[in-house]
C-alpha positions in Angstrom: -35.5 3.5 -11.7 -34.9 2.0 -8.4 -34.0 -1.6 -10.0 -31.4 0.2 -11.7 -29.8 2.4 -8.9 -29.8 -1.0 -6.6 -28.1 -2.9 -9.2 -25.5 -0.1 -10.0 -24.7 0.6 -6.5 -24.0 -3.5 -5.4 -21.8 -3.3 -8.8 -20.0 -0.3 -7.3 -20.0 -2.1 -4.4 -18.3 -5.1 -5.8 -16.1 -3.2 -7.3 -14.5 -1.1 -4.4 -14.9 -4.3 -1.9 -12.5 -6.2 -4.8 -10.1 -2.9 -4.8 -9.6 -3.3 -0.6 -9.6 -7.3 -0.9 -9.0 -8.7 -4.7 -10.2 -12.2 -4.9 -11.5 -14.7 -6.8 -11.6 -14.6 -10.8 -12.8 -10.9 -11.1 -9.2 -10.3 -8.5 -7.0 -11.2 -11.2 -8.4 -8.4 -13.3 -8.3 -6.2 -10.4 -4.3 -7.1 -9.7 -4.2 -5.8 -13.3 -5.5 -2.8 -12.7 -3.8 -2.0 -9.6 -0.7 -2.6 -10.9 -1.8 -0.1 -14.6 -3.4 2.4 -12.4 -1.1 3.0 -9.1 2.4 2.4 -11.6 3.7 5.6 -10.9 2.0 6.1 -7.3 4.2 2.9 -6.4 7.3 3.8 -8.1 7.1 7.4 -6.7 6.8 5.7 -3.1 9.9 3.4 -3.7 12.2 6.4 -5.1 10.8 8.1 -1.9 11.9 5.6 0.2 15.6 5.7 -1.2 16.4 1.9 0.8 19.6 1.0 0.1 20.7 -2.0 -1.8 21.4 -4.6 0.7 18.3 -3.2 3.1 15.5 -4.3 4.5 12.0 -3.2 2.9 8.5 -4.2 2.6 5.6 -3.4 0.6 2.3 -3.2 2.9 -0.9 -4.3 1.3 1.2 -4.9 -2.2 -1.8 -6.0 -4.2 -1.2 -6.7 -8.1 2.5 -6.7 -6.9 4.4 -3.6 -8.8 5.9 -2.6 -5.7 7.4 -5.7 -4.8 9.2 -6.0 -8.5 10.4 -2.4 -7.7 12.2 -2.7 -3.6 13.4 -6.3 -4.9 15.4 -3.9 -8.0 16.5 -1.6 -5.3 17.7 -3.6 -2.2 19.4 -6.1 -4.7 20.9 -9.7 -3.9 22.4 -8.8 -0.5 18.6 -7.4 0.7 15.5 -8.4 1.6 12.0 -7.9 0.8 8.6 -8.5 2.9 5.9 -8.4 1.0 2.6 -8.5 3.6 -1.1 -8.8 2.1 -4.5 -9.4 3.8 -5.8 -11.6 0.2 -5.1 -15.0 -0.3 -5.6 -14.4 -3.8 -2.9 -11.6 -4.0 -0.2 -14.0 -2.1 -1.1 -16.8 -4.0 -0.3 -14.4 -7.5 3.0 -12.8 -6.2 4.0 -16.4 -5.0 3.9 -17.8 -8.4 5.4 -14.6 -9.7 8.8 -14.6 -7.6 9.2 -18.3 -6.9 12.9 -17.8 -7.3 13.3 -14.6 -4.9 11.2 -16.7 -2.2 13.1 -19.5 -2.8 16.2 -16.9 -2.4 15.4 -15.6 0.6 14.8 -12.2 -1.1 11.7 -12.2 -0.5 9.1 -13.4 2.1 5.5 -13.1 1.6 3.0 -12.6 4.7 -0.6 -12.7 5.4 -1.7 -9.7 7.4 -2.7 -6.1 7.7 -2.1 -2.3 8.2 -3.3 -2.7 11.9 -1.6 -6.4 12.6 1.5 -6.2 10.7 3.9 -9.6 11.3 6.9 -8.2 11.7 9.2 -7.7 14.6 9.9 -4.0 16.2 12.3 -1.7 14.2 12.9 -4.5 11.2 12.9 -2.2 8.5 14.7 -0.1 6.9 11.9 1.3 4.8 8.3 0.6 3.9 5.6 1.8 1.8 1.8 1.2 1.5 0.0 2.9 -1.3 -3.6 3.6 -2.0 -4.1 0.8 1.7 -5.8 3.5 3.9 -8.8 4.3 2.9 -9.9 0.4 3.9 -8.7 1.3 7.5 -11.3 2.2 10.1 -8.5 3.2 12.5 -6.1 5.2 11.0 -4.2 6.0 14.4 -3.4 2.5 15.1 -2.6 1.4 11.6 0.3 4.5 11.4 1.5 3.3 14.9 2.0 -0.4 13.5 3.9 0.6 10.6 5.7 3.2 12.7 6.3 0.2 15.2 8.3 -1.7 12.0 10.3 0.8 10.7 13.6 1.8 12.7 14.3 4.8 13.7 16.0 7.2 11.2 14.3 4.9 8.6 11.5 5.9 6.1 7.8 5.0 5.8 6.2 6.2 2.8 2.4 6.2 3.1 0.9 6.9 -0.4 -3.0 8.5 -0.8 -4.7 9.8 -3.7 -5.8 13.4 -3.6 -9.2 13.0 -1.6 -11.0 15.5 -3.6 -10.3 14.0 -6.6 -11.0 10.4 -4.9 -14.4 11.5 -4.2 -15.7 12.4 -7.7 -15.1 8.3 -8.8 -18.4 6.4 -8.2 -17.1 3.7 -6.3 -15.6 5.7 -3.4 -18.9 6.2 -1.5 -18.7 2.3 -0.9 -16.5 1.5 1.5 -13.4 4.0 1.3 -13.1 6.2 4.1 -11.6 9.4 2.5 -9.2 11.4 4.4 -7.7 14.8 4.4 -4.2 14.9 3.5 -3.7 16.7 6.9 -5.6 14.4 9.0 -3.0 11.4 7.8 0.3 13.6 8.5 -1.6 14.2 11.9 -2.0 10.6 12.9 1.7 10.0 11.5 3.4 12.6 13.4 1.3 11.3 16.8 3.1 8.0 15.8 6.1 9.6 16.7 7.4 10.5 12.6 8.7 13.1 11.7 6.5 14.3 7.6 7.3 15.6 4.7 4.7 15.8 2.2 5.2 15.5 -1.6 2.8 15.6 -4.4 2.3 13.6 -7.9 1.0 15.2 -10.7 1.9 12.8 -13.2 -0.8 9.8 -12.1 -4.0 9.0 -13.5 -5.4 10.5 -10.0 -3.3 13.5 -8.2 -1.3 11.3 -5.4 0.6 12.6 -2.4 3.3 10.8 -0.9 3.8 11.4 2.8 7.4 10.5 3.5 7.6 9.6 7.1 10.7 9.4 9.3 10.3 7.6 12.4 12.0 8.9 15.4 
């Protein structure tokens, strides 16, 4: 039985190192997923959001690249968009996807990550990152970059599946560091944001949306 359990656990492996970093052929089917799976996780986190049209937004750690379709609907033709990703792969799809907003201005795509974001102080008006925080060893300093990003008065919408549901899926024990809900209002409040927590009930997993307002 051994054989077995080692080749189940470097599949589960695969599987949730591909769901913090899709690449490669097997990424594409991942992007897929993402987008299926975390549909109304990511549209919950835009309506929570509530940018304006003509703002600034961005979707952190975007992924299959729902989110992105979603802010460009809501900031319309006078906004703009950043859409910032640690996979090649992932900027590679959404570049080929929105060739026209890039070329537009709408939107600009950016290689980086919860803990490095490339983006000046206060620039946004909102942003949202959903199902990114369980591939962060440091949750303190990745809330304090996208604190550092969003302007005061502005909203930053940090989206996390409920943990104890999380924890019954087989791949979580590789690699996801799962969080009570209370430990990531904690390290969003020491940010310097003021939190109001809301809950999903109607997602494939039970989802809560901490909607974050910097001060």
């Amino acid at each position: 039985m051994a054989p077995m359990n080692s080749v189940r656990a470097r599949l589960l492996s695969s599987l949730a190192g591909q769901l913090g970093n899709p690449h490669g052929v097997l990424g594409k089917g991942i992007a897929f997923v993402l987008n299926r799976g975390n549909k109304a996780a990511i549209a919950g986190a835009v309506e929570a959001a509530s940018v304006a049209p003509g703002g600034t937004a961005a979707d952190v750690g975007f992924g299959g690249g729902a989110g992105l379709s979603l802010l460009l609907d809501r900031v319309g033709a006078d906004g703009v968009v950043h859409g910032v990703e640690i996979s090649a792969d992932m900027l590679a799809r959404a570049r080929s996807g929105h060739g026209s907003d890039i070329e537009s201005g709408r939107l600009r795509l950016l290689e980086g990550s919860l803990t490095a974001l490339p983006l000046p102080d206060d620039s946004l008006d909102a942003a949202i990152t959903v199902n990114t925080v369980y591939f962060v060893p440091d949750l303190r300093a990745a809330c304090a970059e996208l604190a550092r990003v969003v302007r005061p008065g502005g909203r930053l919408v940090v989206g996390i599946g409920d943990p104890d549901a999380m924890a019954k899926l087989p791949f979580t024990p590789y690699g996801f560091t799962l969080r009570p809900v209370p430990e990531v209002i904690a390290a969003l409040e020491q940010a310097g944001c003021q939190v109001e927590h809301r809950r999903l009930a109607n997602t494939p997993i039970p989802h809560h949306l901490l909607v974050a307002t910097p001060r």
